[in-house]
N, C-alpha and C positions, 0 to 999 in steps of 0.2 A: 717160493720157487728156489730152488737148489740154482748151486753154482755150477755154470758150465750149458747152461743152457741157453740164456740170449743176452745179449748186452745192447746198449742203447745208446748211441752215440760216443761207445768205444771202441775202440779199435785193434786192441790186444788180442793173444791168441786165446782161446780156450773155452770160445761159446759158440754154440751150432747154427746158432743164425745172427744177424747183425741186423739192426734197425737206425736210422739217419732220418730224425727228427727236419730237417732243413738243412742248407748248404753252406753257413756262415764257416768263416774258417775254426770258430773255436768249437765247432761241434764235427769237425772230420780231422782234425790233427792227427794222425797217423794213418790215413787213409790217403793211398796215392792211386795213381793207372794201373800196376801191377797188381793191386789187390784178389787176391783167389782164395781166401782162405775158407768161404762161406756165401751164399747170398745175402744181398742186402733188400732190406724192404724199405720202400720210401713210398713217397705220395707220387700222381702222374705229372707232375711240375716239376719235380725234382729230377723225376729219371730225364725230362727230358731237356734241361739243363745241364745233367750229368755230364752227359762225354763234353762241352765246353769246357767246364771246369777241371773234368779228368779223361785229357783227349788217351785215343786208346784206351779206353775203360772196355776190358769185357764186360759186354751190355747184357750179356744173357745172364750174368750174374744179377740184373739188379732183376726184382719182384713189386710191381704195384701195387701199392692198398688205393682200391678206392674208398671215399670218404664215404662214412656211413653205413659201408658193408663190413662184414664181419667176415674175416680168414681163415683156413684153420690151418693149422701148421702141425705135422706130426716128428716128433722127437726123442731123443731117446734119452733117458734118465742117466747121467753118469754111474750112482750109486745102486741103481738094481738090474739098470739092464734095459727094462721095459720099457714099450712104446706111452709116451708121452705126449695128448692132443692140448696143442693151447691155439685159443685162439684171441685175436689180435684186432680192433678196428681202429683206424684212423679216423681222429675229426680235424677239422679247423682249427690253428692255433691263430689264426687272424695277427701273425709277427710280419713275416715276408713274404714272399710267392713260393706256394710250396712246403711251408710250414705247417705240422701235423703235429695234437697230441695223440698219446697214445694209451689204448685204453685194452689190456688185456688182465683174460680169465681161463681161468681151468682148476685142476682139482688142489690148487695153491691156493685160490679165494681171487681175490680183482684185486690188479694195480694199475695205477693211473701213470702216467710220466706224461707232464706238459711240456718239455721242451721247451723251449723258446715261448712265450705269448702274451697277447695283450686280450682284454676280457673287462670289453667295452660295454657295461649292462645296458646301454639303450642302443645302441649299434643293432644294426638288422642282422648284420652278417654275423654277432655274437649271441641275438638271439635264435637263428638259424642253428648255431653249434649248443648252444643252450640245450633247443629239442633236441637234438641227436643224439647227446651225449645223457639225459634221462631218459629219452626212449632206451638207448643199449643200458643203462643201469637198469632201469625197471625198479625190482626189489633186493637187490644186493648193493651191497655195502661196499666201499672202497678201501681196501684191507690199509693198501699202502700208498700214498699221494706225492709223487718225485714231482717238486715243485719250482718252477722258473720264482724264485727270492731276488731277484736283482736288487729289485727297490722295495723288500721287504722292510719298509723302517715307516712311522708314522710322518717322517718331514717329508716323505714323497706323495705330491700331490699332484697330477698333471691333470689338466682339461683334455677332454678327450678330442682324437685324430684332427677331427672335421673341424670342430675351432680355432686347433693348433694352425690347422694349413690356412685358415682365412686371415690368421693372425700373419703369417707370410707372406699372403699376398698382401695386404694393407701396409707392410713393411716396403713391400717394391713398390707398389703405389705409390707411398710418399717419398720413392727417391728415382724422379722418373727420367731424372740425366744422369744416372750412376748406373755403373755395368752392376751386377749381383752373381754374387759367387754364393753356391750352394755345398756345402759340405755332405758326402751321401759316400755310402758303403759302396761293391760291388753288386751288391742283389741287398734289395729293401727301398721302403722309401718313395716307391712307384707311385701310390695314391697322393704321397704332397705333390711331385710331379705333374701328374696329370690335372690335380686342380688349380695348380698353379695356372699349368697352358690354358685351361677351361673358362679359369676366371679371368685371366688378362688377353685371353687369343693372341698366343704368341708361341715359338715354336721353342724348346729346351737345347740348348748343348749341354751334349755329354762326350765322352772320349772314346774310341774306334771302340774297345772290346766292350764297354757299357752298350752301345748301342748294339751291337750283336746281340746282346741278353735281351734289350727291350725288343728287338724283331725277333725273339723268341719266343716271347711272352707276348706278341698278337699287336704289340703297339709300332704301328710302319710309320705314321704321317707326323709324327709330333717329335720326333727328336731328331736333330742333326747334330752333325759332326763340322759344321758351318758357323764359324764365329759370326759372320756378316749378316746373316740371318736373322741374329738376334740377341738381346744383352742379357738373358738370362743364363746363366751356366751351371750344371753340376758338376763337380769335379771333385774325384778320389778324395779321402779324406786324407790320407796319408800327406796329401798336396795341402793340405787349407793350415794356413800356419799367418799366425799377423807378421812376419816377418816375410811370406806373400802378400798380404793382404798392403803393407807399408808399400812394397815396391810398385805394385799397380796402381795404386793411386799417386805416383809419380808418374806415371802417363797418362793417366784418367783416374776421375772420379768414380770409385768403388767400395758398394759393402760387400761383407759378407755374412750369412746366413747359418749357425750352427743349430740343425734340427735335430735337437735330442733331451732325453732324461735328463744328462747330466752336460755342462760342457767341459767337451775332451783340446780345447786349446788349453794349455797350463797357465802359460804369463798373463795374469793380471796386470790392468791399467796402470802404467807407469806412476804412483806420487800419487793412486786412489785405490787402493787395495780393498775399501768397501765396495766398491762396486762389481770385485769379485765374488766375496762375500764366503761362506762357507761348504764345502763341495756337498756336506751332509745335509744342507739346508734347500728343497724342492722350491717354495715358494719365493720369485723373484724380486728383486729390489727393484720399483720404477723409478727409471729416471725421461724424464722426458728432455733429453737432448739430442740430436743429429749427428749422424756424422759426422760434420763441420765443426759438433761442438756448437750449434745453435738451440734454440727450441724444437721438440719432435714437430711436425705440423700435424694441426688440429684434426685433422682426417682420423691420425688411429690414437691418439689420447681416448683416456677411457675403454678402447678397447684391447688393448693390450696389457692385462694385467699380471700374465705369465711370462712375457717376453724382458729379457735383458738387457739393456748394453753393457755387454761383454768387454766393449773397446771400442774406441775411437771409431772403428772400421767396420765393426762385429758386434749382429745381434745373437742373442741366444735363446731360440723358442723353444717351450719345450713339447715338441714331438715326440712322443718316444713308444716306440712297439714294444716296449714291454709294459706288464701291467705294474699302475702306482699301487701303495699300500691299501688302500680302500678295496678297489677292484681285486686283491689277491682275497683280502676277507670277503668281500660275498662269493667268489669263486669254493672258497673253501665251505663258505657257509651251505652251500650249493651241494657240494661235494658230499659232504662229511665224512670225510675219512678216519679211518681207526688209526692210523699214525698219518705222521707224514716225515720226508728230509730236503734237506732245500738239494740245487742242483749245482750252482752258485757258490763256490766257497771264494771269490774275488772281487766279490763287489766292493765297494768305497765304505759299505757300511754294515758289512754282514752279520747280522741274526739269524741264532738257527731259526726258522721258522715256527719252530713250536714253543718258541720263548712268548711270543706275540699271540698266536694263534692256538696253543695246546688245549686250553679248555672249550675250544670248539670241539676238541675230540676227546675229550676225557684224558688228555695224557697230563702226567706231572710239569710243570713247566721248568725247563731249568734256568739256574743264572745266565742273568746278560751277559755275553762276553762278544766285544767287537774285535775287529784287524786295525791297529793304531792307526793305519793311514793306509790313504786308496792306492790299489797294485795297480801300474797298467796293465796299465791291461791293454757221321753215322756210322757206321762201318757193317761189317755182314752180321754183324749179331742180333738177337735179336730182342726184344725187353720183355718178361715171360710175365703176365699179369697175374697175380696169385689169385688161388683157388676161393674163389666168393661164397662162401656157406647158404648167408642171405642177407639182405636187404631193409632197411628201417626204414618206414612211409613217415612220412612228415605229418605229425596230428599235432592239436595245440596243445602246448607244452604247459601246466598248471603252473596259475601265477603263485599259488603255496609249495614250497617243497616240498616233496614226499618225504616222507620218512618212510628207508628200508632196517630194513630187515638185519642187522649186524651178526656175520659170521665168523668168529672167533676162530681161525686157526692157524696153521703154522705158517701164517706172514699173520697176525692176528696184534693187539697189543703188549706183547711180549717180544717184538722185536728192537731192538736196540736204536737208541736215539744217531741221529747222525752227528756226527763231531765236527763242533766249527774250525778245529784244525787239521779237516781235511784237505790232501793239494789241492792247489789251486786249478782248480779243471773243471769242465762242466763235463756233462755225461754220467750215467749213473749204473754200474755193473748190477743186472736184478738177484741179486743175494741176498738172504737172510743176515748173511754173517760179514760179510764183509765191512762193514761201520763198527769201531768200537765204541762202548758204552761213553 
């Protein structure tokens, strides 16, 4: 695909349509309310999130994909002039609410861009994206695969979703006189949430604009903005800091809960720096002591074998909506793309992804080369649903992969490897040329 035609969760001038993968901030950084330079196409969760996020948004600017149909979009070639049909379908990236990969084709050959996702191979809701995304392949090949690398690295190993969050609950469980403070984004995170409430019948605090977002997203009765209601809490991560976590339990007894890949508090346990351990190391250290500094109680020993104490105060589970190392390889195996670039150049432990993965596609693999150390990282308009070409029925999805068909052409494997000292940014401009060798 030539430059100047669509970008994917950038935001710069010089492409005819815009697409927004999901609403995390590092996938809209230069996108504000004034935005007019183009349409944007998203999923129907997103657009309707949208104006929250960006009040005053010209709404007739944004375009709906629904999931599983296929769009067509016509455009016009910088370099000859001509009319140019691509089309584009959205599936499931099973990351946040509204989270879409994206899977377009036209006379360029097929590129993939996952976006943000987690690619849970016994999950219902991944195997639902599973068929969708081989029904729309059929017998073509995936030229180019713009890959979510987060935790491209073999020490990333997470249990998936549904374990992580029972692992949560048995943590509150056994601390049934201690308030719990949850560490959670502004959008994501909803399914620990809701099992949390599910499994202990108990209602969530969250903070006034969090909860706007969940009575957007359908959920009215389970969350208040009422401390007295209840001792479970989510709050901003910006907020979860053991320098909070110290002061509240000088009024009461309190943990807290870091639900993720990696844990983003920095200060290790004062005088036990093992038990922080190494940020590039997935697999967690057990320690069975309490917050107190007693013994865990016997309730969740043995089953918390991913779970940390982080700190005195602080466990670290690892939840995490992106996909670990395993899951990005069958993903890929799935895929089989003629190239791929990661999306990701800021992760804790960045590999290009075809260092790991290239002879899944036949590419040359190049040298390891890591980042020494981890970066941190309604109004009257109206939302115009885009032109739906057609529709994929849900048939059962073969437990063999298919093998298609490889179309070698200009996005083919003669495109240029991506460089791991690209800026630090996610989003990926769809060019041939823009990565150097």
């Amino acid at each position: 695909m030539e430059k100047g035609l669509i970008s994917v969760d950038r935001w710069a001038e010089g492409s005819q349509a815009y697409f927004l993968t999901h609403l995390h901030a590092d996938h809209t950084q230069g996108l504000n309310s004034t935005w007019a330079k183009a349409p944007i196409f998203c999923s129907r969760i997103t657009a309707k999130l949208f104006p929250f996020k960006f009040p005053n948004f010209k709404l007739s600017l944004l375009r709906v994909l629904d999931l599983g149909s296929w769009h067509s979009l016509s455009l016009i070639s910088p370099s000859t002039r001509s009319k140019i049909t691509v089309q584009v379908m959205a599936i499931d990236a099973y990351h946040c609410p509204g989270a879409v990969m994206l899977l377009f084709r036209g006379e360029f050959g097929c590129l993939l861009n996952t976006g943000d996702f987690r690619w849970e191979k016994n999950s219902e809701r991944a195997k639902l994206g599973r068929e969708m995304l081989l029904n729309a392949l059929k017998d073509d090949a995936v030229d180019v695969l713009y890959l979510d690398n987060t935790y491209c690295n073999p020490s990333y190993e997470f249990p998936p979703r549904e374990v992580a969050a029972q692992q949560v609950v048995d943590i509150i469980s056994s601390h049934p006189e201690h308030d719990i403070i949850i560490g959670i984004d502004t959008l994501g995170k909803e399914d620990l949430l809701l099992h949390i409430s599910n499994a202990l019948n108990t209602k969530i605090w969250v903070w006034p604009e969090r909860l706007q977002t969940m009575h957007l997203l359908g959920f009215h009765d389970i969350f208040t903005t009422k401390t007295s209601l209840t001792r479970v809490r989510a709050v901003p991560r910006y907020s979860f800091s053991i320098d909070t976590l110290e002061g509240l339990n000088t009024m009461r007894p309190t943990i807290g809960i870091i639900p993720s890949g990696l844990p983003w508090v920095v200060k290790p346990l004062e005088g036990d720096e093992k038990l922080f351990g190494s940020l590039l190391t997935s697999r967690c250290k057990r320690n069975k002591v309490s917050s107190r500094g007693g013994k865990q109680n016997d309730k969740i020993n043995g089953t918390l074998g991913s779970v940390k104490w982080f700190h005195k105060y602080i466990y670290s589970v690892q939840y995490s909506d992106h996909s670990c190392y395993l899951e990005i390889e069958e993903f890929i195996r799935l895929v089989q793309p003629t190239n791929m670039k990661g999306i990701v150049s800021s992760s804790s432990s960045y590999v290009d992804p075809v260092y790991y993965f290239g002879h899944l596609c036949g590419i040359n693999q190049p040298s390891l080369r890591l980042h020494h150390q981890h970066q941190k990282k309604e109004g009257g308009d109206r939302v115009v649903p885009a032109h739906t070409n057609s529709k994929f029925g849900r048939g059962c999805y073969p437990e063999v992969e298919k093998k298609r068909k490889r179309v070698v052409g200009p996005l083919g494997v003669h495109l240029s490897k991506v460089s791991v000292l690209r800026r630090a940014r996610r989003g990926v401009k769809l060019s041939e040329n823009e990565c150097p060798d």
